[in-house]
N, C-alpha and C positions, 0 to 999 in steps of 0.2 A: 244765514249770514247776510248784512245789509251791507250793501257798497253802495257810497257816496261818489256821487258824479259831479263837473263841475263844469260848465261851458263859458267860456268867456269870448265875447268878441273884444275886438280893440278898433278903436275907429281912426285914432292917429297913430299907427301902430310905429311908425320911423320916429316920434316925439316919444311919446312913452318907454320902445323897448327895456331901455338900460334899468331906467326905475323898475318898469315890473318885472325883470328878469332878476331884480336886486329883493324885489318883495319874493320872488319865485325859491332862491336859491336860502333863505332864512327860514324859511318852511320847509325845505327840502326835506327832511326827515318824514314828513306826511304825505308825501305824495308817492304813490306807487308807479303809474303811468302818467305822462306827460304829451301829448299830440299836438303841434302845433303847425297850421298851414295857413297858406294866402295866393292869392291871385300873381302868375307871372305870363305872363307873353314875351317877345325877344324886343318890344316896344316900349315897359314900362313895368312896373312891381307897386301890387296896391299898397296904398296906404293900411287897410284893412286887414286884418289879422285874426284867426281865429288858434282858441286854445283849447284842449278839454284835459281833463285833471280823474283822475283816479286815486283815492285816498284810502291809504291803509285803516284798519279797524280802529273804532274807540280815538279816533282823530275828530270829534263833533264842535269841542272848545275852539280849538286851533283853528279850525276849518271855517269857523263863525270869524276869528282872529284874520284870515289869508283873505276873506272875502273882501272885511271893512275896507284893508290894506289896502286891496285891488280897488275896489270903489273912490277908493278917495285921489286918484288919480284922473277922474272923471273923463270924457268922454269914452266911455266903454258902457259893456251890457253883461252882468255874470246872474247865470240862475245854476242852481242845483236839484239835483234831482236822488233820489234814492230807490236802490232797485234792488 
């Protein structure tokens, strides 16, 4: 069995969220696991965001579909991997 991984950073991550929580949650049927973290101290909350995606089987269409979605929001970074 192949699992599809998905890494995204986000660089304006406060500018972004809504949208790609909005592209996140239309997809949501393909996604199995969801991990999402970022830099805090008691001084400040990065801008920077990262996410990583686990996708249920026979998800390859879709997943090509959630990628574009994500990119077209631009300033971000997503690669995938299969393991």
């Amino acid at each position: 069995m192949t699992k599809i991984i998905m890494g995204i950073k986000l660089s304006q991550r406060h500018e972004t969220a809504k949208a790609f929580q909005d592209i996140l949650t239309q997809h949501g049927c393909i996604i199995n696991t969801r991990l999402g973290f970022h830099e805090v101290s008691d001084s400040s909350c990065s801008d920077q965001g990262y996410i990583i995606l686990e996708f249920a089987d026979n998800s390859n269409a879709e997943i090509e579909e959630l990628q574009k979605e994500i990119e077209a929001l631009g300033e971000l970074t997503v690669k995938t991997m299969e393991l």
